[in-house]
ROVEXRO-997808 format. One record per residue (C-alpha): chain; x, y, z; residue in three letters. Coordinates in Angstrom, 1 decimal, padded with zeros to 4 digits. Example, Ala and Ser with C-alpha at 12.3 -4.5 7.8 and 13.67 -1.06 7.14 Angstrom:
// ROVEXRO-997808
(fivo 'A' (012.3 -004.5 007.8) 'ALA');
(fivo 'A' (013.7 -001.1 007.1) 'SER');
***
This chain:
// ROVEXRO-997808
(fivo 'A' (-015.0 -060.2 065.2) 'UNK');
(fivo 'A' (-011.6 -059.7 063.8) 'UNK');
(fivo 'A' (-010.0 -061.8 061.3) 'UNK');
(fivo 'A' (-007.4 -062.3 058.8) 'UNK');
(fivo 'A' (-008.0 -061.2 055.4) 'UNK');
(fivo 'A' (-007.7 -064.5 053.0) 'UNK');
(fivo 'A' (-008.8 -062.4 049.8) 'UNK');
(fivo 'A' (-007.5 -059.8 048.4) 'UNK');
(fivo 'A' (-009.6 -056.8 049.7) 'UNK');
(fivo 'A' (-011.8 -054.7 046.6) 'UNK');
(fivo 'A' (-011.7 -050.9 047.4) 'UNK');
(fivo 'A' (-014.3 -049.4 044.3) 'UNK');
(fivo 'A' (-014.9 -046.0 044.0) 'UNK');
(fivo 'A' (-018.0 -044.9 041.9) 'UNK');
(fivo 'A' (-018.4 -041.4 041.3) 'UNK');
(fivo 'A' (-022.3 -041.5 039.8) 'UNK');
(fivo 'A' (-022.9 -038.4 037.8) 'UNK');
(fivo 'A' (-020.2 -036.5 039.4) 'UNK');
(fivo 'A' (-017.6 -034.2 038.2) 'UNK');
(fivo 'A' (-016.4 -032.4 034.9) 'UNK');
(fivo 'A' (-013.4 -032.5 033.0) 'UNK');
(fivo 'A' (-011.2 -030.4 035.7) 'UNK');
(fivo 'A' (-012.6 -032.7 038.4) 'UNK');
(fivo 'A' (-011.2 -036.2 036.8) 'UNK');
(fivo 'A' (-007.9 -034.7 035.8) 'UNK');
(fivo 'A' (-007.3 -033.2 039.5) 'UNK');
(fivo 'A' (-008.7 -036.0 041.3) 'UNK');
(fivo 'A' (-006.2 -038.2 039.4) 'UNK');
(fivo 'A' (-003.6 -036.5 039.9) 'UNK');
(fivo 'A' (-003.8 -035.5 043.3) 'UNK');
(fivo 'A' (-005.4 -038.2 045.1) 'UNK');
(fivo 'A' (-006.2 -041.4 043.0) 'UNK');
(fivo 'A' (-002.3 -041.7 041.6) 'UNK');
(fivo 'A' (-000.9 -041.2 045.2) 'UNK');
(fivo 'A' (-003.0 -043.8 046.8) 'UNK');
(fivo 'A' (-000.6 -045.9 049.1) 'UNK');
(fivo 'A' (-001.5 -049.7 048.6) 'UNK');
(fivo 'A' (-000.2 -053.0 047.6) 'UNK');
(fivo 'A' (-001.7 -054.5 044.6) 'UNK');
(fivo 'A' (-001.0 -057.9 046.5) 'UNK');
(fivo 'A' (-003.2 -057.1 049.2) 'UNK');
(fivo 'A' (-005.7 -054.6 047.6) 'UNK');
(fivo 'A' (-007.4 -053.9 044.3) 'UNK');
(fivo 'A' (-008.5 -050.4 043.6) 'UNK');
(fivo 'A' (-011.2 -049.6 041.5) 'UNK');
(fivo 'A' (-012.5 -045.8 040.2) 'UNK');
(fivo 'A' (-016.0 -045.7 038.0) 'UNK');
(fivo 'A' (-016.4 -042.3 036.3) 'UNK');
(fivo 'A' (-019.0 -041.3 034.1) 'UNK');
(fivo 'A' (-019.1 -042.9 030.4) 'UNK');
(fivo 'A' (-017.4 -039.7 029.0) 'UNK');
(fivo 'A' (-014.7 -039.5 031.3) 'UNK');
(fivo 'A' (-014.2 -043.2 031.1) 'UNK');
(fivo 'A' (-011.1 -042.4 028.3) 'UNK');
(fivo 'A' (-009.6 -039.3 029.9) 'UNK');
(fivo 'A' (-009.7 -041.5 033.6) 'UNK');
(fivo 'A' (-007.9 -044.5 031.5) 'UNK');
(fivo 'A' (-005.1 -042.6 030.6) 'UNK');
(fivo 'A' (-004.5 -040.6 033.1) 'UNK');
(fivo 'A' (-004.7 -043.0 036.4) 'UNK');
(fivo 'A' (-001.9 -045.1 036.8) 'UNK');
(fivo 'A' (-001.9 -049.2 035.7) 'UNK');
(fivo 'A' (-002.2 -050.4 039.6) 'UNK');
(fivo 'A' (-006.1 -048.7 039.2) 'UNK');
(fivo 'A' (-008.7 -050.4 037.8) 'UNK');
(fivo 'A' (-011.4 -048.0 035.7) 'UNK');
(fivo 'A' (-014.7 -049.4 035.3) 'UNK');
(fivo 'A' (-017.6 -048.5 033.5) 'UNK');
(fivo 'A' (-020.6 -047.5 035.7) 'UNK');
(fivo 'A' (-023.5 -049.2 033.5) 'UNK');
(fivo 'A' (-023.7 -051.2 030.8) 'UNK');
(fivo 'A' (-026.1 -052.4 028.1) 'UNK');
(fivo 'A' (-027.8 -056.3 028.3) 'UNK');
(fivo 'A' (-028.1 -056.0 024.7) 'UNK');
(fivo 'A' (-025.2 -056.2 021.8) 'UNK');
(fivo 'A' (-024.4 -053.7 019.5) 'UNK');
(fivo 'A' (-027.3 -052.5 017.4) 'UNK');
(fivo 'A' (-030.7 -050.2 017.4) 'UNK');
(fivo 'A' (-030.2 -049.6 020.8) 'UNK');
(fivo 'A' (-030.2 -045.6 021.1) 'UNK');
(fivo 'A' (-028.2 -044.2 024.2) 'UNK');
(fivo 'A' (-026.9 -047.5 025.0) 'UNK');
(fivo 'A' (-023.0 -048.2 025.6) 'UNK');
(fivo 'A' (-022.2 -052.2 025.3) 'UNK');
(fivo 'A' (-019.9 -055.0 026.8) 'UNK');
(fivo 'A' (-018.4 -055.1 023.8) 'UNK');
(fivo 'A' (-017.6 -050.9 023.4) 'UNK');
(fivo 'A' (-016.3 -050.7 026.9) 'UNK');
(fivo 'A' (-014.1 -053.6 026.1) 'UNK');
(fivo 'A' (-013.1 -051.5 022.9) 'UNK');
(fivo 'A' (-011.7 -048.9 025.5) 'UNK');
(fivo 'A' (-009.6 -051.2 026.9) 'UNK');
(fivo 'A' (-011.5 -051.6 030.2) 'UNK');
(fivo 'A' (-012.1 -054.9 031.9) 'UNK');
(fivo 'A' (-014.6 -054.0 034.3) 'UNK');
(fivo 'A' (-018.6 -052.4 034.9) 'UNK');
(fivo 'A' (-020.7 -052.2 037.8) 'UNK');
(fivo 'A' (-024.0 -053.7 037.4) 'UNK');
(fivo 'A' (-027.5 -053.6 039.1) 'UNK');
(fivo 'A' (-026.4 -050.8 041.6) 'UNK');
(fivo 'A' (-029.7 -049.1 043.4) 'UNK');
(fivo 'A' (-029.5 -046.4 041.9) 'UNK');
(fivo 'A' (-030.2 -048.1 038.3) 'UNK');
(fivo 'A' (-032.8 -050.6 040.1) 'UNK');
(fivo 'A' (-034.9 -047.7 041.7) 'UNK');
(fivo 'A' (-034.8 -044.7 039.2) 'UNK');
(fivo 'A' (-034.5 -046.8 036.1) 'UNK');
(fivo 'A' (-036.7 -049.8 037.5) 'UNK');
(fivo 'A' (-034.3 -052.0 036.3) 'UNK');
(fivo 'A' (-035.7 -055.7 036.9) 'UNK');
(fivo 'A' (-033.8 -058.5 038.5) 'UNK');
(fivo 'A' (-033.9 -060.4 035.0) 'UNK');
(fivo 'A' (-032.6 -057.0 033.3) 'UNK');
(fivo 'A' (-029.7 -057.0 035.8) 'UNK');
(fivo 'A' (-028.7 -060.8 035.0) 'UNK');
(fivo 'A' (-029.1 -060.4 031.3) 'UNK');
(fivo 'A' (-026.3 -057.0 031.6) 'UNK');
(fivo 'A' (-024.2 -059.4 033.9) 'UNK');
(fivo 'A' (-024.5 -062.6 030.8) 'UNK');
(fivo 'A' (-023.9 -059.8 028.7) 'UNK');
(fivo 'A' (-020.8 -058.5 030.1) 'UNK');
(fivo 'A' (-019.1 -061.8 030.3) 'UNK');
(fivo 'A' (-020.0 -062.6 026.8) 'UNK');
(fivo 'A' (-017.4 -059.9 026.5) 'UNK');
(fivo 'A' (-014.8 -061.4 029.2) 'UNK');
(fivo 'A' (-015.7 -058.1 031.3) 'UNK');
(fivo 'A' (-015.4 -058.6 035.1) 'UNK');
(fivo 'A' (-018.5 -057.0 037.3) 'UNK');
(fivo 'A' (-019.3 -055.5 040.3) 'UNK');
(fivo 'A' (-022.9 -057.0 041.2) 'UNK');
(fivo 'A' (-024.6 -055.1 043.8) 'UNK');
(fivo 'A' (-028.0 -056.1 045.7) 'UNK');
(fivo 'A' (-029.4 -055.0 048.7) 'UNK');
(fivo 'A' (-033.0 -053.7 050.8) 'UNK');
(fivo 'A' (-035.1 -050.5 050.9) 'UNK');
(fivo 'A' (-035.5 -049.7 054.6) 'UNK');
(fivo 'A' (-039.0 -051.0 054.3) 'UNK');
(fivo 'A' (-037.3 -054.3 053.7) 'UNK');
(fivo 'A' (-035.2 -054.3 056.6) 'UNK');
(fivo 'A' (-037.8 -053.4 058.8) 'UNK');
(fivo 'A' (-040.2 -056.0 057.7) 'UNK');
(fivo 'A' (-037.2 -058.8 057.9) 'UNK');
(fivo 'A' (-036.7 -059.6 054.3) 'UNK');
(fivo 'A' (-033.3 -058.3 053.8) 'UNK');
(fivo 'A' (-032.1 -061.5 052.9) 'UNK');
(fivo 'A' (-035.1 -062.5 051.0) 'UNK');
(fivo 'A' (-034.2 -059.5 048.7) 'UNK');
(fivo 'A' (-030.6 -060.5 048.6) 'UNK');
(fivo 'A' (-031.4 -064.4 048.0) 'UNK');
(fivo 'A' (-034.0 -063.1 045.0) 'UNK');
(fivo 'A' (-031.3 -060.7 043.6) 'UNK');
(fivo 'A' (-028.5 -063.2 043.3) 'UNK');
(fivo 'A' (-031.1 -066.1 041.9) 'UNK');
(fivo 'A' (-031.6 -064.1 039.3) 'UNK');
(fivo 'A' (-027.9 -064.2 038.5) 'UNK');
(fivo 'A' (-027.8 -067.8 039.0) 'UNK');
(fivo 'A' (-030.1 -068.8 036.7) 'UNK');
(fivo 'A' (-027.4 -067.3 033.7) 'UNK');
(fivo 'A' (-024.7 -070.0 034.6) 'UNK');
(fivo 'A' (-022.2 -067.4 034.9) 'UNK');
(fivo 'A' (-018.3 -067.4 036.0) 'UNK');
(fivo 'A' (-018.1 -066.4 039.6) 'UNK');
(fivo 'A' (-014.4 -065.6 039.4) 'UNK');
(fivo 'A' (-015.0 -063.1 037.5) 'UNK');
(fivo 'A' (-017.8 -061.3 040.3) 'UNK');
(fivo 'A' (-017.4 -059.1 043.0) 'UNK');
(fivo 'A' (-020.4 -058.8 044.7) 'UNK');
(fivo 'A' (-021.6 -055.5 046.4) 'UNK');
(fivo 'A' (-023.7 -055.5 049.5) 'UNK');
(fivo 'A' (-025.8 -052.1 049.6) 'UNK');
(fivo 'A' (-029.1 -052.0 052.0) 'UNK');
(fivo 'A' (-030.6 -049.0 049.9) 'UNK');
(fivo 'A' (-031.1 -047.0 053.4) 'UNK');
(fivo 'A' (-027.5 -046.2 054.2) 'UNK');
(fivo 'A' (-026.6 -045.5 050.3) 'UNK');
(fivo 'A' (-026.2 -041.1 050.7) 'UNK');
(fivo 'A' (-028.1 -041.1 054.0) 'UNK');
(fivo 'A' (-025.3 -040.7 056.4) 'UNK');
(fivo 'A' (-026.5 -044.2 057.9) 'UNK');
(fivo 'A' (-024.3 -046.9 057.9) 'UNK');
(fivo 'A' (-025.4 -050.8 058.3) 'UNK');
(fivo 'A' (-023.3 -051.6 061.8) 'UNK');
(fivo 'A' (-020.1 -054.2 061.7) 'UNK');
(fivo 'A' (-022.2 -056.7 063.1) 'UNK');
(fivo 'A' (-025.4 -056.0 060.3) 'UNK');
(fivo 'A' (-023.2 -055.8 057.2) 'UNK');
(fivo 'A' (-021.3 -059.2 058.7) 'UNK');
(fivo 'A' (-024.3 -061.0 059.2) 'UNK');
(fivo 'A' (-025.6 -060.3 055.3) 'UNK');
(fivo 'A' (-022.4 -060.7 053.8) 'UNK');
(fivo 'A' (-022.2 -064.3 056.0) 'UNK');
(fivo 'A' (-025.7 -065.2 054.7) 'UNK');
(fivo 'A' (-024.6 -064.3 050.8) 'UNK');
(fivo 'A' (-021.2 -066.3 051.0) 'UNK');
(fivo 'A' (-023.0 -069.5 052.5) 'UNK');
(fivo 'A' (-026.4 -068.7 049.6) 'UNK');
(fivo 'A' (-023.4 -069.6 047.4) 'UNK');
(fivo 'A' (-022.0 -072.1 049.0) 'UNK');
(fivo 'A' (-025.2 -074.5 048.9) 'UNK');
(fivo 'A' (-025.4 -073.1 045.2) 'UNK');
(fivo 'A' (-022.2 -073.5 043.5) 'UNK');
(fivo 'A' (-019.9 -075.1 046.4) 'UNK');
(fivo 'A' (-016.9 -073.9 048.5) 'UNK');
(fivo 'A' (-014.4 -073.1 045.8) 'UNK');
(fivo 'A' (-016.8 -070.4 044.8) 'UNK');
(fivo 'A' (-017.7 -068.9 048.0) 'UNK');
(fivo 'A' (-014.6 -069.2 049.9) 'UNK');
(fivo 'A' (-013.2 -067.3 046.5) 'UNK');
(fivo 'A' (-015.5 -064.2 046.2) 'UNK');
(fivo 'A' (-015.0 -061.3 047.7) 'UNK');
(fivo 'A' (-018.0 -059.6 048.9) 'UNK');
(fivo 'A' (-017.6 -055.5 049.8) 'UNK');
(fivo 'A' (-020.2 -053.0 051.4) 'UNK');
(fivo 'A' (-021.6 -050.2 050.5) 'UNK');
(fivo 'A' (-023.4 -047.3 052.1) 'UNK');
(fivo 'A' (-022.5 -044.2 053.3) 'UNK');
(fivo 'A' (-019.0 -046.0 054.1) 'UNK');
(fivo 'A' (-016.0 -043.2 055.2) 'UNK');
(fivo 'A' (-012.4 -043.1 056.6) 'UNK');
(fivo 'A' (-014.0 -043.0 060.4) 'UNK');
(fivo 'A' (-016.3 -046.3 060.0) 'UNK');
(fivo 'A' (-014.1 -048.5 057.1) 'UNK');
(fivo 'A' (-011.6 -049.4 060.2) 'UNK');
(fivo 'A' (-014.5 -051.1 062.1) 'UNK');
(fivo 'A' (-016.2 -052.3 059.1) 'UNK');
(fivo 'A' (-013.3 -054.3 057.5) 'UNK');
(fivo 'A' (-012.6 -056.5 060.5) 'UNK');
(fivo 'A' (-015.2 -058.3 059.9) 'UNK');
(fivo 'A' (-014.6 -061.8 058.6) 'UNK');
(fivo 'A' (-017.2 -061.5 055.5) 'UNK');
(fivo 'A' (-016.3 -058.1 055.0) 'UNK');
(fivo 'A' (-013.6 -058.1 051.4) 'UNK');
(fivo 'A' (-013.2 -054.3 050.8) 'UNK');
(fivo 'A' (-015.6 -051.6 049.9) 'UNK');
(fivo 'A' (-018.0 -049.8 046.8) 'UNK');
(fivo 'A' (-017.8 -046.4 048.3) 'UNK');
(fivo 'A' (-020.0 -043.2 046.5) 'UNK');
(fivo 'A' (-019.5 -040.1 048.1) 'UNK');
(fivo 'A' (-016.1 -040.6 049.9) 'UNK');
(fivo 'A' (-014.6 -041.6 046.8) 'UNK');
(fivo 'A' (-014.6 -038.1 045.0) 'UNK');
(fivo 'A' (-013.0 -036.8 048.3) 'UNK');
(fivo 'A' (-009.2 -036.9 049.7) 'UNK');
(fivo 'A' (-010.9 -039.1 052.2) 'UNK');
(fivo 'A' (-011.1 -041.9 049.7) 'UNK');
(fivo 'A' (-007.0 -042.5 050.0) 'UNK');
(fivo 'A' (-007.6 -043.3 053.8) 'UNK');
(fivo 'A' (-009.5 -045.8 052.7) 'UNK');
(fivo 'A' (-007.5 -047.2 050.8) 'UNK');
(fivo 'A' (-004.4 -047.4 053.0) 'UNK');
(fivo 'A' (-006.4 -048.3 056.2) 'UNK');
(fivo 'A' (-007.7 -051.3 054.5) 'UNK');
(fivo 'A' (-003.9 -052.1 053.0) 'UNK');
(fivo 'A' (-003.0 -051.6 056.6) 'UNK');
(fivo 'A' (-005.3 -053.9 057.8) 'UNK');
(fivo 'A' (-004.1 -057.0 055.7) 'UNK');
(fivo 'A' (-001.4 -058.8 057.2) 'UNK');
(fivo 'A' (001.9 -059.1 055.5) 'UNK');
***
């Protein structure tokens, strides 16, 4: 189902607990600072590691957002090992991803915990990347949008600015599998989040927010994937530490029309 683009497409890259110093200064340089896009029809996003998170600012050109990977549901304080809203703000970043699988399965990070870092965040005027999604067993048993509905209720429930969301789509099973969710699967759960939010919070929310896939997504499958009417652009892992991450990028800024 191809259509026109009517938001402008979110390409994220989040490089987990990848690479050292070398790694974010030649990455940079040879691949993130050479991307091809328009910043009128794309927005590019990169998410070191906390430590890199100064180096990546001043080395990656202004047309690419950084963005903190994580970040605290409390305010500063007694908090050991925690990095808040308001310090990543200090760095002069506008952006974290929040609730990503990864945090919700090894950490055990609770719906309510996930909400509370997303109220948190925008206490600090810090735009986030939201992501839900199902475990395989999930998918199997039908409750893929059960999980998502629960996910996003949880958000919901903090009364918080939707303009300032990007919501991730990530069915835990194709995150570093080498499975990806088909066009049509992906399209029919980002379909079912954009109308959830419709009922919700009405049409000048959900015909606003852009909601991207992620999951094992690559420059052979992003073609397919972002023709999809519900499809706004991409949170990409692995690909996104490769060369493979600027064909993303410029197939997507192909793909929106003039």
């Amino acid at each position: 189902m191809e259509t026109k683009k009517t938001r402008k497409l979110y390409i994220g890259g989040n490089w987990k607990s990848n690479g050292d110093l070398k790694f974010v200064k030649e990455h940079i340089e040879n691949v993130v600072n050479k991307l091809e896009f328009s910043t009128d029809k794309v927005e590019v996003m990169i998410s070191p590691i906390f430590i890199h998170l100064p180096l990546a600012k001043e080395l990656a050109k202004s047309n690419v957002t950084v963005a903190a990977q994580n970040i605290s549901p409390f305010p500063k304080g007694a908090y050991t090992g925690e990095i808040t809203a308001g310090q990543i703000k200090d760095l002069g970043l506008r952006c974290s991803i929040v609730g990503h699988s990864e945090r919700r399965s090894h950490f055990h990070e609770s719906d309510s915990l996930v909400a509370d870092k997303v109220a948190e965040a925008q206490k600090e005027g810090l735009e986030v990347v939201l992501c839900v999604g199902e475990k395989l067993e999930d998918r199997e048993a039908g409750k893929t949008k059960d999980v998502c509905r629960r996910e996003i209720d949880a958000v919901l429930e903090r009364k918080v600015d939707w303009s300032k969301i990007v919501i991730a789509y990530e069915p835990l099973w194709a995150i570093g599998t080498g499975k990806v969710a088909t066009p049509e699967q992906a399209q029919e759960v980002h379909e079912f989040i954009r109308d959830m939010l419709k009922e919700k919070m009405g049409t000048e929310v959900s015909d606003k927010i852009r909601i991207v896939y992620g999951g094992s997504v690559d420059d052979k499958n992003c073609g397919n994937l972002i023709k999809m009417k519900d499809i706004d652009g991409f949170l990409i892992g692995g690909a996104s530490l490769k060369p493979a991450f600027a064909s993303i990028v410029k197939t997507c800024n192909e793909y929106v029309k003039a």
